[in-house]
C-alpha positions, 0 to 999 in steps of 0.5 A: 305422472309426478304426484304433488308433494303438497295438497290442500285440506280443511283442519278443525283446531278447535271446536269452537271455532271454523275449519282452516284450510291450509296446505298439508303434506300428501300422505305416505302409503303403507304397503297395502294402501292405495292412494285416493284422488277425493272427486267427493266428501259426503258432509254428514247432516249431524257433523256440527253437532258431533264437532260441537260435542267433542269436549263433552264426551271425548271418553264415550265417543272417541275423536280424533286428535285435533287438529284433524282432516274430518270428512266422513264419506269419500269417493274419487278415483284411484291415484297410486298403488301400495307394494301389496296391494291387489286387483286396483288400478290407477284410474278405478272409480271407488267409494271408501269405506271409513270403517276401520277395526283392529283384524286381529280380534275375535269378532274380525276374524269371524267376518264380523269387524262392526262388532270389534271394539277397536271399530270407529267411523274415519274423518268423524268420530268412534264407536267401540270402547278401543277406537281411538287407536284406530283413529289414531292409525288413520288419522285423516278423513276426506276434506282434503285432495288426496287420502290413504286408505287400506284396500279392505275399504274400498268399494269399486263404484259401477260408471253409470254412478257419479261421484257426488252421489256415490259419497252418499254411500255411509247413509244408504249403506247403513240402511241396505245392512239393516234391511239385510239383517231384517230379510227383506226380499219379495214377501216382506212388507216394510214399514220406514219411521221417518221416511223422508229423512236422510236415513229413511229415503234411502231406506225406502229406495233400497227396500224397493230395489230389494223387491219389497212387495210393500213400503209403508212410511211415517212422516210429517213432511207430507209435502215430499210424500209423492215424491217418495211414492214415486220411488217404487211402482203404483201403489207399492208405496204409501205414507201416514203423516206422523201424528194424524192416526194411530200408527198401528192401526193404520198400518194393520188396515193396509196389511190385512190385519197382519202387521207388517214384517220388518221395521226400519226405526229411522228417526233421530236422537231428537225423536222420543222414545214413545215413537219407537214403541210405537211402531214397534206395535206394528209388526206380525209375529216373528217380525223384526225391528232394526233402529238406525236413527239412534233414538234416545232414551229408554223405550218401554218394550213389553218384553213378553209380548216380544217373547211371545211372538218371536220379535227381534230388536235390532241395533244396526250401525253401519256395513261392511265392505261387502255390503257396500259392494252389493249395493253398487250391484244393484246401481250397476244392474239397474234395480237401485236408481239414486237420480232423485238425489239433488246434490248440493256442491261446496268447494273445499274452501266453502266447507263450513258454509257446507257443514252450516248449511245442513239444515236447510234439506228438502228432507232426504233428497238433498245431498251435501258434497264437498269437492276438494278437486 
């Protein structure tokens, strides 16, 4: 088969102004590289106001240069195989991990690459203090037909899982690493802020599929509440509406006075910090909190009633290829069923109407998919 020379792809030059699609060269592959057909782009719910925020805070959270390919969450197909490259195919159906890192520092060569300060997100946006190196090295993200990616990310997809829905990987990834660290398994009880967000419907998904014996939920879109209670068998879900109740006792009078085990602190930077502390309040003694929402501003924690009984407060923000390849382990056994997910396709030449169109979800069910083939 003779590979294109040329393909299309979407650029931001500016901005303020729209993505331009022209056409670009296919790009070149490193010995370990392997060549990605992009079937799906994930259009992450927060990209215009990340884009929006480039010219405010370029030195705390790296870019990439403009004008740049963005595209955050890729899954396709393999295309062709750098010299190096082992154990992938032409043809293998895969997710592509855009976390990249330096693999030399301490915290990549103690498996821990999240934790390094070269890490960034590709096609969005750095994390570490040493990031715009790695954005620089990988330049270009998934809003466009073909792209090159190191092996270490790649996750191979199971044949029951669509593409569309596999590009909803970094959300779902990002809340199956948090419910990791937190232990979640059949003794836990869960409590998800913000269940029927982006963030928190997956969580709820795959605190079930881990064998949660129960999911607690925080909400205020109560119109969604039975579909989430769908998501797990009778009576193992169940949701307050934000604002009705206090949350603390509630969720002590559905755990026999205990608390809960973990929490998932899933809301956004809008939410106020009050809501953390809140829910914070809810857990038993050694319990563990993980914020993957990114809430904003400082949060006043009594810090000797977290001594006291053994609290931990974790930040997570994203996993690791392994973790990802455990999470289409449980797609491939069955355990972790993504079909209520309602995706909503964009061609490549619709991208903008794409990243403008976010805001318009029926909560964490709907999935915005930029097909560029």
């Amino acid at each position: 088969m003779v590979m294109p020379q040329k393909m299309q792809a979407a650029r931001l030059y500016d901005v303020k102004s729209d993505m331009r699609l022209e056409e670009i060269a296919v790009p070149d592959l490193r010995p370990d590289e392997v060549l990605i057909k992009v079937e799906a782009c994930n259009v992450v719910q927060n990209l215009k106001n990340v884009l929006k925020g480039m010219d405010e805070s370029p030195i705390a959270f790296p870019f990439p240069q403009l004008p740049a390919v963005f595209g955050l969450d890729v899954a396709g197909t393999v295309e062709r195989c750098g010299s190096l490259t082992v154990g992938f195919e032409v043809g293998d159906r895969i997710y592509v991990n855009p976390g990249l890192s330096c693999g030399g520092c301490k915290a990549c060569r103690s498996e821990r690459s999240i934790d390094c300060e070269a890490f960034a997100l590709r096609g969005y946006c750095g994390i570490g203090a040493k990031s715009q190196k790695s954005l620089d090295d990988h330049p270009q993200g998934g809003f466009a037909q073909y792209m090159a990616t190191p092996q270490r990310n790649l996750v191979r997809l199971p044949d029951t899982l669509d593409f569309d829905t596999a590009s909803r990987f970094g959300y779902l990834g990002t809340a199956f690493s948090a419910l990791q660290q937190a232990g979640c398994g059949p003794d836990k009880i869960v409590l998800i802020d913000g269940i029927t967000g982006t963030l928190g419907l997956g969580a709820a998904a795959i605190a079930v599929a881990m064998g949660a014996a129960k999911v607690l939920g925080t909400a205020r879109e109560t119109k969604l509440f039975p579909r989430i209670k769908a998501l797990g068998a009778d009576g193992q879900i169940d949701i307050v509406e934000l604002g009705k109740t206090d949350t603390k006792e509630w969720a002590l009078a559905h755990t026999d006075g205990d608390g809960v085990d973990i929490v998932i602190d899933a809301l956004g930077g809008g939410a106020p910090p009050e809501a953390l502390r809140d829910v914070l309040s809810t857990l038993r003694r050694g319990g563990c909190l993980v914020n993957i929402g990114a809430i904003s501003g400082d949060v006043p924690i009594d810090m000797f009633w977290a001594l006291s009984n053994n609290i931990r407060i974790v930040g997570s923000s994203w996993f690791t290829t392994g973790q990802g390849q455990q999470m289409a382990a449980l797609i491939e056994r069955g355990l972790l069923d993504l079909t209520f997910f309602e995706n909503q396709k964009f061609p490549l030449s619709a991208v903008n109407d794409a990243i403008n169109g976010t805001g318009e979800r029926n909560g964490g069910f709907t999935n915005f998919v930029v097909n560029p083939n």
